[in-house]
MARPAPA-450344 format. One record per residue (C-alpha): residue in three letters; x, y, z. Coordinates in pm, whole numbers, plus 32768, in hexadecimal, padded with zeros to 4 digits. Example, Ala and Ser with C-alpha at 12.3 -4.5 7.8 and 13.67 -1.06 7.14 Angstrom:
BEGIN
ALA84CE7E3E830C/SER85577F9682CA/
***
This chain:
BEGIN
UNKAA5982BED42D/UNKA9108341D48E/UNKA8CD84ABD4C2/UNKA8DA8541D610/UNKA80F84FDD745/UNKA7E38624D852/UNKA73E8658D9A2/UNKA6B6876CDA3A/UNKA7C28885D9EC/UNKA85587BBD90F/UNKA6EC87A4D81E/UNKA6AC891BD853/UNKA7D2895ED7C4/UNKA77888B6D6A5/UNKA62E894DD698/UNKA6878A9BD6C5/UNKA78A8A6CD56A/UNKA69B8A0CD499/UNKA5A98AD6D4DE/UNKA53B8C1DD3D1/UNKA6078D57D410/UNKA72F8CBFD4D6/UNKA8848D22D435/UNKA8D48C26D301/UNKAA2C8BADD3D7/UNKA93C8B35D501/UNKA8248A9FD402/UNKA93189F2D343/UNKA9F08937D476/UNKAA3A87E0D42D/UNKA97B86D3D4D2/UNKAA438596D490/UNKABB98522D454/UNKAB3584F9D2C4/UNKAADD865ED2D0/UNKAC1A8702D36C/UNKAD1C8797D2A3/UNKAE8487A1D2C9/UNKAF72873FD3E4/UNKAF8985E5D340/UNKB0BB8599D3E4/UNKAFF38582D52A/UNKAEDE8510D4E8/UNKAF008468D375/UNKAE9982EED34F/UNKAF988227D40B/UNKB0358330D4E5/UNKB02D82CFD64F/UNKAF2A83D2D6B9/UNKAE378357D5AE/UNKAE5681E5D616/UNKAE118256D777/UNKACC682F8D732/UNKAC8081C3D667/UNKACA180DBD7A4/UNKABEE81CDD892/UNKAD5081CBD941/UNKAD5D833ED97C/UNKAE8983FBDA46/UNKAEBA8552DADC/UNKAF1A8627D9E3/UNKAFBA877ED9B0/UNKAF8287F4D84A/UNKB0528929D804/UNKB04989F4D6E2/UNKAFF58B38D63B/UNKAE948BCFD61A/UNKADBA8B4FD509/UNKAE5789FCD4F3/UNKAD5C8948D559/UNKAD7A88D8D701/UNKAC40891BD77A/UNKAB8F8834D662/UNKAC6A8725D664/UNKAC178721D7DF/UNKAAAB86F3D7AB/UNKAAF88629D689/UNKABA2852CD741/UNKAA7B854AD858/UNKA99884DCD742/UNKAA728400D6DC/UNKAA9F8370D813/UNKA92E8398D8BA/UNKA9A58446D9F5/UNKA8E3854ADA81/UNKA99886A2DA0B/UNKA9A487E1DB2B/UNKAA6888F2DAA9/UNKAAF38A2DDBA0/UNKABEA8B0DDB54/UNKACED8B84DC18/UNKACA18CF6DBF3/UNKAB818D19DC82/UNKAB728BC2DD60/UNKAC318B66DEAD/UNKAC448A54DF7F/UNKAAF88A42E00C/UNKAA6A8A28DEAC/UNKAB7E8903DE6D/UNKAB14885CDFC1/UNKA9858887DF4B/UNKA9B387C5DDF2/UNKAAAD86B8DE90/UNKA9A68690DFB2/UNKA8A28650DE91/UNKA9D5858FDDBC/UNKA9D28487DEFB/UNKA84D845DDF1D/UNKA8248432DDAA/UNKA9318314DDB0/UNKA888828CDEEF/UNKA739827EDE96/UNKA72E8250DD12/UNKA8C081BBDCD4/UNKA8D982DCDBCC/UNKAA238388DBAD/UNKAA7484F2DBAF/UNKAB4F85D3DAE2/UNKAB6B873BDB6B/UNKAC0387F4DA79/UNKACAD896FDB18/UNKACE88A58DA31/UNKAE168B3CDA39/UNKAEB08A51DB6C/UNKAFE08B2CDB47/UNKAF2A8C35DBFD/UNKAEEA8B68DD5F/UNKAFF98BB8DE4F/UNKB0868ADDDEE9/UNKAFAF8A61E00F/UNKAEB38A32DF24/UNKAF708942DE4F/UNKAFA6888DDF7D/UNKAE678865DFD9/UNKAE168791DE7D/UNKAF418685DF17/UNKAE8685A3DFCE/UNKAD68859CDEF1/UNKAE268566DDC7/UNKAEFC844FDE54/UNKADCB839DDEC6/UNKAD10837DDD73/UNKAC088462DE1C/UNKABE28531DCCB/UNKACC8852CDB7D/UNKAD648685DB73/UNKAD7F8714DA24/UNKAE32889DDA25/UNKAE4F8959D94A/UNKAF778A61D936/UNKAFF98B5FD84B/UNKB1518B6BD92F/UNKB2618A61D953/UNKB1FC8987DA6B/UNKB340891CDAB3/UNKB3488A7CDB80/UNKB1C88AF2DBB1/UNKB132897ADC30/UNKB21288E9DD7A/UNKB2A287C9DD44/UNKB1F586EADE3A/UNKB0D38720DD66/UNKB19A8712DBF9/UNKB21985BEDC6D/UNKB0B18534DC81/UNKB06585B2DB1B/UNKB0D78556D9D4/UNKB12986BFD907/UNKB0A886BDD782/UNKB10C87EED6D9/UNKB05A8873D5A9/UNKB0D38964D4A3/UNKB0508A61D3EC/UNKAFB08A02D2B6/UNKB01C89C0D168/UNKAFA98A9ED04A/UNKAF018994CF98/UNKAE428922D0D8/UNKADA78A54D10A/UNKAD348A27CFBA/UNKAC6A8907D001/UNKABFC8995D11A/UNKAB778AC7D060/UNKAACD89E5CF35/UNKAA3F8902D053/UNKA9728A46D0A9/UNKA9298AC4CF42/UNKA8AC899ECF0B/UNKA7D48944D066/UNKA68989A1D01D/UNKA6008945D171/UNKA71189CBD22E/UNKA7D88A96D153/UNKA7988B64D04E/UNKA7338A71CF1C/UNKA6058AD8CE85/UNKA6238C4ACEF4/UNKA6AC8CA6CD97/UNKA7FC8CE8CE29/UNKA8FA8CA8CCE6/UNKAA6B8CDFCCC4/UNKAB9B8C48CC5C/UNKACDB8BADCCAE/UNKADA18CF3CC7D/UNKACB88DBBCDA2/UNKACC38C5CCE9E/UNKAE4C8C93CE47/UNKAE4B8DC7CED4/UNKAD618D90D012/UNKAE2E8C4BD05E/UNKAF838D53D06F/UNKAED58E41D113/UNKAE5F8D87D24C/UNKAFDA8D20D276/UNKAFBC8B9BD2C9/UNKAE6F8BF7D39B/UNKAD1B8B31D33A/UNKAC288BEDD40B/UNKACBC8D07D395/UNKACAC8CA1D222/UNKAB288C66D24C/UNKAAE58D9ED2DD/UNKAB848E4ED1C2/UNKAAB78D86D0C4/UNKA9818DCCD18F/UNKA9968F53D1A8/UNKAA1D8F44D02C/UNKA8DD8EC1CFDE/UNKA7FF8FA2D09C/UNKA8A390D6CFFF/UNKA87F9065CE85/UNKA75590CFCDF0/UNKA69C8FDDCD15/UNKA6E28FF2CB9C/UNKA5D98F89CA76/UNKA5478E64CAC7/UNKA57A8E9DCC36/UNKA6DF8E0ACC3A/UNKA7B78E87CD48/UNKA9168E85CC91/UNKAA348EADCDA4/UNKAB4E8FBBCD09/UNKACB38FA8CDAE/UNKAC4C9120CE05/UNKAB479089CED4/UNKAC2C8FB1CF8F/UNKAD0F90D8CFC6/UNKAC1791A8D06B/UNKAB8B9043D13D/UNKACDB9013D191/UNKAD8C914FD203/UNKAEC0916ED2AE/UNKAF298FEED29E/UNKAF458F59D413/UNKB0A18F3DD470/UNKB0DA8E1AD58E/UNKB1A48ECCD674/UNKB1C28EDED812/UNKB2BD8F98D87F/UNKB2CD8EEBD9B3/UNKB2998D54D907/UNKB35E8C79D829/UNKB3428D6FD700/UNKB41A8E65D7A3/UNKB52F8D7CD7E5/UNKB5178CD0D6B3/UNKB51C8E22D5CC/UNKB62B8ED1D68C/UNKB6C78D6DD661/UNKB6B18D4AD4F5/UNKB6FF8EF1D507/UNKB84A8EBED59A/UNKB8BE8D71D4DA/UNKB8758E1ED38C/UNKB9528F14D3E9/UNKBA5D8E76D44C/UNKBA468DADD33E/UNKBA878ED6D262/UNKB92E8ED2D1B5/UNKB8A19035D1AE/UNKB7658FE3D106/UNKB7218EB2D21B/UNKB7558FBBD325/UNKB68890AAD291/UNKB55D8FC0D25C/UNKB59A8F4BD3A3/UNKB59290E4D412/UNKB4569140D349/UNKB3A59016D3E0/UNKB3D2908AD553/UNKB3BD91F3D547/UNKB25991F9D452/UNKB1D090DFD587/UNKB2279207D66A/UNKB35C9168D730/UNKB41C927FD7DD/UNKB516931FD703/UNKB60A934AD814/UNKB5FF91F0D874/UNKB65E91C2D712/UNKB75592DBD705/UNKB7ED9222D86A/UNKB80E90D2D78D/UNKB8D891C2D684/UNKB9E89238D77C/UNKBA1890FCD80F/UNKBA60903FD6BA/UNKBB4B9159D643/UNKBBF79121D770/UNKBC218FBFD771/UNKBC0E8F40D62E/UNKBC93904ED52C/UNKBD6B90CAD675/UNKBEF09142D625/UNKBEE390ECD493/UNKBE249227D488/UNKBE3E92FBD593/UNKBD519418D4ED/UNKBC4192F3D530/UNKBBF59356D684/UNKBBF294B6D672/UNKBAEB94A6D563/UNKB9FF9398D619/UNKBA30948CD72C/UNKB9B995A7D669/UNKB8AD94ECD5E7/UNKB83594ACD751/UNKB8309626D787/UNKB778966AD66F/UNKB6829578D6B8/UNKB67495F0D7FD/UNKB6509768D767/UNKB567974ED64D/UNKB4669609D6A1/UNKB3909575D5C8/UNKB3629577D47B/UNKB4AD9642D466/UNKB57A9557D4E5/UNKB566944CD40E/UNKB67094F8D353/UNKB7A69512D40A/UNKB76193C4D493/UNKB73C9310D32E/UNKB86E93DED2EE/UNKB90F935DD415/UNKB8AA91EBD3C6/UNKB90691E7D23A/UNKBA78929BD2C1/UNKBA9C9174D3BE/UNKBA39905CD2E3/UNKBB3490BAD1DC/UNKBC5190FFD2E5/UNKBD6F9041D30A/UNKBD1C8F39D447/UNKBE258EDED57C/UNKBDD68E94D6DD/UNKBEFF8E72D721/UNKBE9F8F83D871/UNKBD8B8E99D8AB/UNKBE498D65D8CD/UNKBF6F8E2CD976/UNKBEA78EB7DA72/UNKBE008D44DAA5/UNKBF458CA4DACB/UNKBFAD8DDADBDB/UNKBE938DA2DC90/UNKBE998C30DCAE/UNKC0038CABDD7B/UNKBF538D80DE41/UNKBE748CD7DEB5/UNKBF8A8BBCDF0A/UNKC07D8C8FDFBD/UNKBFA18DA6E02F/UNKC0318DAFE19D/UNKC1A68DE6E0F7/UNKC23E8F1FE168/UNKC2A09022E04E/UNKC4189014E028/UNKC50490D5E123/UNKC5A591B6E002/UNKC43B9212DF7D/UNKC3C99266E0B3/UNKC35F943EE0F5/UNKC4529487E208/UNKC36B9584E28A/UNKC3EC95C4E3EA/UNKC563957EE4AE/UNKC50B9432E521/UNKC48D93A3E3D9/UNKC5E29406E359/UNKC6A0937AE483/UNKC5BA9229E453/UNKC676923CE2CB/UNKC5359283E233/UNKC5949326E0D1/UNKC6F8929FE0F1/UNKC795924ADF99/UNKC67592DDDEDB/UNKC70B9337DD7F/UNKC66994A7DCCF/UNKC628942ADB6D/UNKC66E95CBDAFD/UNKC7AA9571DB81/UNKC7D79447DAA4/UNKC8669436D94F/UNKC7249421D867/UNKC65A948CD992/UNKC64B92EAD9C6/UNKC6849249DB0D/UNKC6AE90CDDB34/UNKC64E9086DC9B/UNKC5368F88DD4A/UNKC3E8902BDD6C/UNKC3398F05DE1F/UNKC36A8E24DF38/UNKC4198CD1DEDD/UNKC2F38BDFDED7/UNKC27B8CB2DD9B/UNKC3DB8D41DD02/UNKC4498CC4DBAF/UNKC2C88C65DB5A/UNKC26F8D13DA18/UNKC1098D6DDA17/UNKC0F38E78D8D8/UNKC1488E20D765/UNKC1428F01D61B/UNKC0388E6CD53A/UNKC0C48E8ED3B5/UNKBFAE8F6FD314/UNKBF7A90DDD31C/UNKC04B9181D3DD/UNKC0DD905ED4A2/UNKC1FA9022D4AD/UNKC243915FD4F4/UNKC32C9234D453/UNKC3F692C2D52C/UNKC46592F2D6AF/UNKC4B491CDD7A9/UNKC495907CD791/UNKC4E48FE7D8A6/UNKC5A68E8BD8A9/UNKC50F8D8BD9A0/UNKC58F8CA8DA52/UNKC4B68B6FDAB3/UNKC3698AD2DA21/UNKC2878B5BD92A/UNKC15E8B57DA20/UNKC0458BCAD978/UNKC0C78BCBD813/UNKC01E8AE1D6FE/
***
């Protein structure tokens, strides 16, 4: 395939990458399909995608997927690719009257020339609503080819008018050994990258820079390029990259994290399932990942009580009393602090005994409830609180369980549409069953049992 072709923005944007001092990620920005790394399973020879560029046969598009992995160069890839004119806005800084201006110039350019347009918006996730709206009409006429880009799942930030005029690609993060090309690719450049700058190192240091920029290309060349303006040259002017190099470069590694986007959800997710899957060191992984990306160690401490509620729940009462605890303690000490009592808190619930047996009681209950909610409570159950309640027979026949031999009273306690339907039942770990007091016989279904 030949390289790419760009217009206007589209050129400039090219330019301004390869030209001298622009960061090594920007300089280093593939140019054709041949040149792009990774995400093969999109865009790999015979994928659908791919044999779409091919034929000039283009759609709308949604490409979602982290940063680094490559969205905003496969889109002016595939205008290359495609020879369409390339206009580029981004939705944090543009609004509809920009959009209107390039689809205004997206109609002449059709009219007068037949040349298609592609107008890429960056970040698409971040147009309301009414904005998104506006793209409709354009989008369903052939006007431009939209391409967004989007860091969030579009399946909530992109309405679905709009979604169901686009086809969604998702990339991934990067594989280790793709970021290793990536990073040779530029070692060994020397009109782009850094071949012939006496740059040297080895596979032990790209290693370490590919695990460091976490599945993140752009990320993994900026590492390399600040590595390589810190190390001094050696004899011989060789500038030999040290993994003590590439820790300084690197820093704090970049954890992908929104506390308000799919990472949230999807960490307290796997957070939760690990527990109650009785794997402390899951959980704790899970833990360390979301409180050292910042998330809110209540929010976390919240998810704690909740799960020793209804997951480790009566076979071990002491659960919820310590997640509770732990919540306090959160609450009381903050951050760093508190990363103790909740990782005690999470390694205590991941080894406990699990029942939900209150979950799936109070499930079945309410599935009553909300069936027979306009039943009156029984006659006999009933406060006689003044003369005329107890002339009307309310509290008539009520039976004083003290009063009872083994304080235990056998008598309805809800109306008849929802009487003899058993709703709560003793898991078999921990402390269920439990080992003494009542158990009640019942009379009826098992409503809500397993």
């Amino acid at each position: 395939m030949q390289g790419g072709f760009f217009d206007e923005p589209g050129r400039a944007a090219a330019r301004a990458g390869s030209e001298v001092g622009a960061p090594l990620a920007s300089r280093m920005r593939p140019t054709s399909l041949d040149e792009y790394v990774g995400q093969q399973r999109v865009i790999g020879h015979g994928t659908a995608l791919r044999r779409m560029i091919e034929a000039d046969d283009v759609p709308s598009m949604i490409l979602w997927g982290p940063p680094g992995t490559g969205k905003t160069t496969l889109a002016t890839i595939i205008a290359g690719a495609t020879q369409r004119h390339f206009d580029e806005l981004s939705a944090v800084n543009s609004g509809v009257a920009d959009m209107r201006k390039s689809v205004a110039e997206a109609r002449d350019r059709l009219r007068l020339t037949g040349r298609r347009t592609i107008l890429f918006i960056d970040e698409i996730h971040r147009f309301n609503r009414a904005q998104q709206d506006a793209l409709l009409p354009y989008v369903e006429a052939g006007t431009v080819t939209l391409i967004g880009a989007t860091t969030e799942n579009p399946s909530f930030y992109v309405v679905a008018p709009l979604l169901s005029r686009c086809r969604v690609f998702v990339l991934k993060l990067l594989e280790l050994e793709e970021i290793e090309a990536i990073l040779r690719r530029a070692l060994e450049d020397e009109e782009r990258g850094l071949g012939g700058s006496g740059v040297e190192t080895s596979d032990e240091v790209l290693r370490a820079i590919a695990r460091a920029a976490g599945g993140d290309g752009r990320a993994a060349l900026t590492i390399l390029d600040l590595a390589a303006r810190i190390t001094e040259p050696g004899e011989g002017g060789a500038r030999v990259l040290t993994l003590e190099a590439v820790e300084q470069a690197a820093q704090h590694p970049t954890l992908l994290y929104d506390k308000e986007g799919d990472a949230h959800y999807d960490q307290i997710s796997a957070f939760i399932k690990s527990m109650r899957d009785s794997d402390p060191d899951g959980a704790l992984y899970w833990l360390a990942r979301m409180l050292e990306a910042g998330e809110d160690p209540l929010f976390v401490a919240r998810r704690i009580v909740i799960l020793a509620a209804e997951d480790v729940g009566l076979a071990d009462p002491r659960a919820l009393p310590l997640a509770v605890a732990a919540q306090q303690a959160c609450h009381f000490l903050g951050m760093p602090e508190a990363r103790l009592p909740l990782a005690e808190a999470v390694v205590y619930l991941a080894r406990a005994p699990k029942s939900n047996s209150a979950y799936r009681a109070y499930e079945a209950a309410a599935e009553d409830a909300r069936n027979t909610r306009n039943d009156p409570v029984p006659m006999h159950l009933r406060n006689a609180a003044t003369g005329l309640m107890r002339t009307l027979g309310y509290g008539q026949g009520y039976r004083y369980a003290h009063d009872e031999p083994g304080h235990v009273v056998d008598q309805t306690h809800r109306p008849p549409s929802a009487e003899g339907h058993r709703y709560y039942r003793a898991g078999t770990l921990g402390s269920e069953p439990f080992d003494g007091g009542p158990q009640r016989g019942v009379k009826g279904d098992d409503r809500g049992t397993a």
